[in-house]
C-alpha positions in Angstrom: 29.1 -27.5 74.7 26.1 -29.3 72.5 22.9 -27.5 72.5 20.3 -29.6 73.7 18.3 -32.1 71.6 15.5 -30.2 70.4 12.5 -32.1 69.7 10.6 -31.4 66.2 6.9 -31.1 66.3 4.9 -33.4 63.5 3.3 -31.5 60.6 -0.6 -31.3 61.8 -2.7 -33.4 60.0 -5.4 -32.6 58.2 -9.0 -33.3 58.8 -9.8 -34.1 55.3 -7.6 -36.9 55.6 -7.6 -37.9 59.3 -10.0 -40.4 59.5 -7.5 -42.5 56.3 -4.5 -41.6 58.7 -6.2 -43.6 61.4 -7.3 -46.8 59.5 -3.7 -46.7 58.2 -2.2 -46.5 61.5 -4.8 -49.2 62.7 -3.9 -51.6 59.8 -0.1 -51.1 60.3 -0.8 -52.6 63.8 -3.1 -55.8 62.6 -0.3 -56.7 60.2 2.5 -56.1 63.1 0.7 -58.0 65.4 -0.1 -61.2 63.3 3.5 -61.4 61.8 5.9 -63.6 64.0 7.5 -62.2 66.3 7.1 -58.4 65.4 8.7 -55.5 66.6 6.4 -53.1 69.0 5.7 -50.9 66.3 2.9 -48.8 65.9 3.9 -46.3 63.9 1.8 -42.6 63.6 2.5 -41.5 59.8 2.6 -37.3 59.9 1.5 -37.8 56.3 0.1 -34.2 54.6 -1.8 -36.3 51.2 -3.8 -38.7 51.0 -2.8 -42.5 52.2 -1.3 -44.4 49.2 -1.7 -41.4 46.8 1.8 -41.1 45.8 2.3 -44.7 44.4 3.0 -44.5 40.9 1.7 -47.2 38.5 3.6 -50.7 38.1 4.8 -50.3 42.2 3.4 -53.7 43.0 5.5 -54.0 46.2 3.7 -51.4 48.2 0.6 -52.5 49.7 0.9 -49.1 51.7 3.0 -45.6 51.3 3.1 -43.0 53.6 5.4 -39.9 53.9 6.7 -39.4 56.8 8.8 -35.9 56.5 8.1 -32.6 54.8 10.3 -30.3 53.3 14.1 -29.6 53.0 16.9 -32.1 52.3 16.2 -35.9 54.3 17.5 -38.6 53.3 19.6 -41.9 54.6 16.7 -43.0 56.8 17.6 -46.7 58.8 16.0 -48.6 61.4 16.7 -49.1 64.7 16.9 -52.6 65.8 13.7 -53.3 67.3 12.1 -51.3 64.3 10.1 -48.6 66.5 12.5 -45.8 65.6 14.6 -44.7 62.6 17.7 -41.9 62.0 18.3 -39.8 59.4 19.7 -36.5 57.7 18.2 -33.5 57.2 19.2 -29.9 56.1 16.5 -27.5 56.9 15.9 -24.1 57.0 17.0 -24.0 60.9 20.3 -26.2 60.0 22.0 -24.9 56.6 24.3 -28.3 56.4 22.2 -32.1 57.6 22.4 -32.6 60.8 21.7 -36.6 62.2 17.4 -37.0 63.9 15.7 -39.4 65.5 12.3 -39.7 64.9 10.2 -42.4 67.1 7.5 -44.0 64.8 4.9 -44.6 67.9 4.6 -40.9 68.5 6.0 -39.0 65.6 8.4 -37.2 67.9 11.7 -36.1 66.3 14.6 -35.3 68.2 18.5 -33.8 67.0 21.1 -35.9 68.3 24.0 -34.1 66.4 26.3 -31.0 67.3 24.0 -28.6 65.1 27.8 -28.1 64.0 29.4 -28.7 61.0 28.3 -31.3 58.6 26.3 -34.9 59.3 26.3 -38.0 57.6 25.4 -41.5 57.7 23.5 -42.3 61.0 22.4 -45.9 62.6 21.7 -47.7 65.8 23.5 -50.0 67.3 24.3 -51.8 70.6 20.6 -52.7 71.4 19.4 -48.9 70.2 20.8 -47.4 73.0 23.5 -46.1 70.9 23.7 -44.1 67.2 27.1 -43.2 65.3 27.2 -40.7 62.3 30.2 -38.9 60.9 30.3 -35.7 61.4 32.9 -32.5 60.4 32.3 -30.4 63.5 35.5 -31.3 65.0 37.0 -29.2 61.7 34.7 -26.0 61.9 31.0 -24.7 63.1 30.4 -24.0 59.7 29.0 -25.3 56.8 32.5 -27.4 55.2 32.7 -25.7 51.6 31.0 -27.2 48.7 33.0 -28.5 45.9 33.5 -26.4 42.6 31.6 -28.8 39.5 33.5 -27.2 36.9 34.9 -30.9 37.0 31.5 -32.1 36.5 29.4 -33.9 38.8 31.4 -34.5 42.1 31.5 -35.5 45.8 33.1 -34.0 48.4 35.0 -36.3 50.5 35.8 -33.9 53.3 39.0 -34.7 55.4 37.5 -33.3 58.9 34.8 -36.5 58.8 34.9 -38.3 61.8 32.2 -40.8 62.9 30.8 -40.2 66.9 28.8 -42.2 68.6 26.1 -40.8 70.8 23.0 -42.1 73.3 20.0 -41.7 70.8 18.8 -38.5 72.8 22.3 -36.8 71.8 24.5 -37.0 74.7 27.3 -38.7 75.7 28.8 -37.8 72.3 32.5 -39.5 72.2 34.5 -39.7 68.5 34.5 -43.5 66.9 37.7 -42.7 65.1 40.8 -40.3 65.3 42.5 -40.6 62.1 43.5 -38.0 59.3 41.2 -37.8 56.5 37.8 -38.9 55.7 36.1 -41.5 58.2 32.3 -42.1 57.0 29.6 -44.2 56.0 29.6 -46.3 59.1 27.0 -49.4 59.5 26.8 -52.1 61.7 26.5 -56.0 61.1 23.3 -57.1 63.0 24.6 -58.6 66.1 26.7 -55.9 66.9 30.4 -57.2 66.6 31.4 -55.6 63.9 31.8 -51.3 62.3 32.3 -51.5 58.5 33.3 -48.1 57.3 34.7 -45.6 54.6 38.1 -44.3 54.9 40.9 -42.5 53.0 43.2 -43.6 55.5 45.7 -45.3 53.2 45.6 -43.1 50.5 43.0 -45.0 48.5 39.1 -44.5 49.6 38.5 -47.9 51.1 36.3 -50.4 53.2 37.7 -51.2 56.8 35.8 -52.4 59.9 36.9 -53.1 63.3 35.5 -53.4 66.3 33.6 -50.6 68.6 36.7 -50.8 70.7 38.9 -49.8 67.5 40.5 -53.3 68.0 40.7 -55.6 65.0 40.9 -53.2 62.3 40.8 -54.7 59.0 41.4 -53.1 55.2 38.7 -54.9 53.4 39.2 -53.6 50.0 42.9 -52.9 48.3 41.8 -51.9 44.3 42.2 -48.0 43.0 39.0 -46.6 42.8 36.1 -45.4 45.8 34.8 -48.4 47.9 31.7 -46.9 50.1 28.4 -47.4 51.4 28.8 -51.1 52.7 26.4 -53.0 54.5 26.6 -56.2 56.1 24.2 -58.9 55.4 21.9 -60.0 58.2 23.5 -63.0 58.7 27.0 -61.4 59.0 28.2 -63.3 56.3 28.3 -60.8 53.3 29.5 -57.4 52.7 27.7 -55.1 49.8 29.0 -52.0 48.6 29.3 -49.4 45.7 32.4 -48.8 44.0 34.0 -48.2 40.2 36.9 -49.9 39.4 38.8 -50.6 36.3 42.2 -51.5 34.7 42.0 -48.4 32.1 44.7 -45.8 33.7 43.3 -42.8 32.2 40.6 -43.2 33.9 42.7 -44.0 37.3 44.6 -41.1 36.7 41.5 -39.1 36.7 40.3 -40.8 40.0 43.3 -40.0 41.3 43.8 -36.7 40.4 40.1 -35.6 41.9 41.2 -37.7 45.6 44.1 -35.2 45.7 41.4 -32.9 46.0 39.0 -34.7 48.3 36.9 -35.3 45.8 35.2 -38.4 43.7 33.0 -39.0 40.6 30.4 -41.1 41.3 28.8 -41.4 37.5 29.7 -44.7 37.4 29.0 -46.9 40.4 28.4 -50.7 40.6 27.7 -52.7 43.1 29.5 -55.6 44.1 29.5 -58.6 47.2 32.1 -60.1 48.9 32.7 -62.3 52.1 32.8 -60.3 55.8 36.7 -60.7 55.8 37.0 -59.3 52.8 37.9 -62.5 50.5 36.1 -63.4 46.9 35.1 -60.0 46.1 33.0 -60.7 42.8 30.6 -57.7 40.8 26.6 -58.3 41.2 25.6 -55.3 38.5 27.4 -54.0 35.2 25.1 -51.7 33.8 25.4 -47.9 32.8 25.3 -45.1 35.4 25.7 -44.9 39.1 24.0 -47.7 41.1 24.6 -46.8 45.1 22.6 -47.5 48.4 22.6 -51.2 48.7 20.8 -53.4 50.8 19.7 -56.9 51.5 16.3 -58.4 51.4 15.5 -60.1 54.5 16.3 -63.2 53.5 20.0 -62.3 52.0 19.1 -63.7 48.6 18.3 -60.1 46.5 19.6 -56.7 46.8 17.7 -53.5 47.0 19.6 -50.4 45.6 19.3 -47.1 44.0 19.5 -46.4 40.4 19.4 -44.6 37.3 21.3 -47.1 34.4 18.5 -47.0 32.4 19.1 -43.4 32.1 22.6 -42.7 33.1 22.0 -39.1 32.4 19.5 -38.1 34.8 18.1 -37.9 38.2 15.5 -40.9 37.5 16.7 -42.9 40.4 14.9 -46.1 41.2 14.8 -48.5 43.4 15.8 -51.9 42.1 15.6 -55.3 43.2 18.9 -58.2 41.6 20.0 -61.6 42.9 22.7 -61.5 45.2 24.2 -63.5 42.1 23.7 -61.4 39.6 21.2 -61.1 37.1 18.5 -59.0 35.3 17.3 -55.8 37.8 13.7 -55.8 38.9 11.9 -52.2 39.3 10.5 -51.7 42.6 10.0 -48.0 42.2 8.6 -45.6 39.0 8.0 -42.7 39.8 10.0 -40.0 37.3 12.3 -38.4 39.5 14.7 -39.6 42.5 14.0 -42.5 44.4 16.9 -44.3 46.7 18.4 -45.2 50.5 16.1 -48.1 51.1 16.1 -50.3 54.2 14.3 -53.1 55.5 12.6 -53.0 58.7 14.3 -55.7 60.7 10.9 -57.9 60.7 10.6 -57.5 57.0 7.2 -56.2 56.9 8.2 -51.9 56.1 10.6 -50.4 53.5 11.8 -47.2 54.3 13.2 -45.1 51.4 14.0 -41.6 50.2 12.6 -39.6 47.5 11.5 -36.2 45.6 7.8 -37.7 45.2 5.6 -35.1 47.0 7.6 -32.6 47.0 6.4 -28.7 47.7 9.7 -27.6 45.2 11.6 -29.3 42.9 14.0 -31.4 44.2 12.8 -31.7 47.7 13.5 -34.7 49.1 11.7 -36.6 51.9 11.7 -39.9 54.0 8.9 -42.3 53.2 7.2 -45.6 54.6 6.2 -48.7 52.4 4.4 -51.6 53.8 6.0 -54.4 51.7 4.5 -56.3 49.6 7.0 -59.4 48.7 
């Protein structure tokens, strides 16, 4: 049996900053409210610094920043559909491996809606928000699923016992998505609902499939050696993005291979490419050093926003990155110096939510932050 959804008090606000807290709610709504057709959002930013403090130099398209978590691991923040809520993964002190949240913007409340089992992954809303899925390992264990061994450098686990659930967003009614041998993740949802793209090792390969919530009308979507993941669908259903590495050299195949044996993938290298929502004329978008990962369209399906650090394919200096859908030189929408990445568009346009180590009480903390955009 689940334990019950427990609901996570927002950090207090300080009085020093209170009063800037209150204007910055208070402007949030004016700019709502005069867009067309907004969502009812009135968002109440927990944020522990001052308003706009932690936008770095050259990050023209934030006319706003707040933070809107503090401390531990949070990351993979999206929207729900009528942009008043968002989900996300955090690993706490409380909760050793993430586990999936809710947090409602209008109040700051936050509430668990996975197991507390296990390990979580890859949360969003669908079906009108009265529905989230995530993966999830709990089926395989209560515990924490092992961590892999990076003697063989820098890897992800890929861990057979992922599932993907789908769950009312207060955590009941949980009910598995998918009932297949080996890893089921990175679930997202085309906007109108129709369709589930997701992550699976199903055939052998790690692949894009979707099908619908019913499981009817499964689809392989991608057939080339190498790891296909974290797809989205374009808002107009059109378009499928996602990251993958793929090449003709075998060495390098054999290598890939060799790691899937052992649940496991490299993801140094990572470009990100487009292709039509059957699956036909896939076609590359980058080609540039390092690992480029967490796409996502702009609201007008013309650009895509992702996560990167190809200027320094060494490091953790993620940014966030703006590139034609066809093709062409990257634009910076982030600077800060460490790791920035996992953006989303609010579905009116107007916020950017994104994940990053800015702010941070320790090194390498990572938290969920708000943007007003500026196009």
């Amino acid at each position: 049996m689940r334990e019950s959804a427990v609901p996570v008090p927002v950090r207090p606000v300080p009085r020093r900053v209170a009063p800037l807290v209150s204007l910055a709610a208070a402007s949030l709504v004016a700019v709502a409210t005069a867009a067309a057709a907004p969502p009812p959002f009135r968002p109440v930013p927990p944020t522990a610094v001052d308003a706009d403090s932690l936008i770095r130099e050259g990050e023209t398209h934030f006319a706003h920043l707040w933070q809107l978590t503090f401390g531990g691991q949070n990351a993979e923040a999206y929207w729900s559909g009528d942009g008043t809520k968002l989900i996300w993964q955090w690993t706490s002190d409380t909760w050793r491996c993430d586990q999936e949240y809710v947090m409602d913007l209008r109040t700051g409340a936050r509430t668990r809606v996975s197991t507390g089992r296990g390990r979580t992954t890859c949360g969003y809303f669908y079906d009108h928000d009265r529905r989230v899925l995530f993966a999830s390992t709990h089926a395989g264990g209560d515990s924490c699923p092992p961590t892999p061994d990076m003697s063989q450098g820098y890897v992800w686990p890929i861990y057979p016992t992922y599932e993907i659930y789908t769950a009312r967003p207060d955590g009941s009614d949980l009910r598995p998505l998918t009932h297949h041998p080996g890893y089921d993740a990175e679930g997202t949802m085309s906007v109108d609902g129709k369709w589930l793209v997701f992550t699976s090792k199903r055939d052998g390969d790690v692949d894009l499939y979707k099908m619908h919530m019913d499981g009817s009308g499964l689809t392989r979507l991608t057939h080339s050696v190498g790891y296909d993941g974290g797809a989205y669908f374009s808002h107009d259903g059109r378009r499928i993005v996602w990251r993958t590495y793929r090449t003709d050299d075998s060495a390098t195949n054999a290598t890939f291979e060799k790691l899937l044996a052992q649940d496991l993938v490299k993801p140094t290298k990572m470009d990100l490419w487009v292709m039509n929502a059957d699956g036909t004329d896939p076609r590359r978008v980058t080609d540039e050093p390092g690992a480029s990962f967490a796409p996502y369209f702009t609201p007008d399906d013309r650009s895509i926003i992702y996560a990167s650090n190809w200027t320094n394919p060494r490091s953790r200096n993620f940014d966030l990155w703006l590139v034609p859908v066809e093709g062409g030189e990257p634009v910076p929408v982030t600077r800060d110096p460490d790791f920035d990445a996992f953006p989303m568009f609010s579905p009116d346009g107007h916020w950017l939510l994104f994940c990053a180590n800015r702010g941070g009480k320790v090194a390498g903390e990572t938290n969920v932050f708000l943007a007003e955009w500026r196009p």
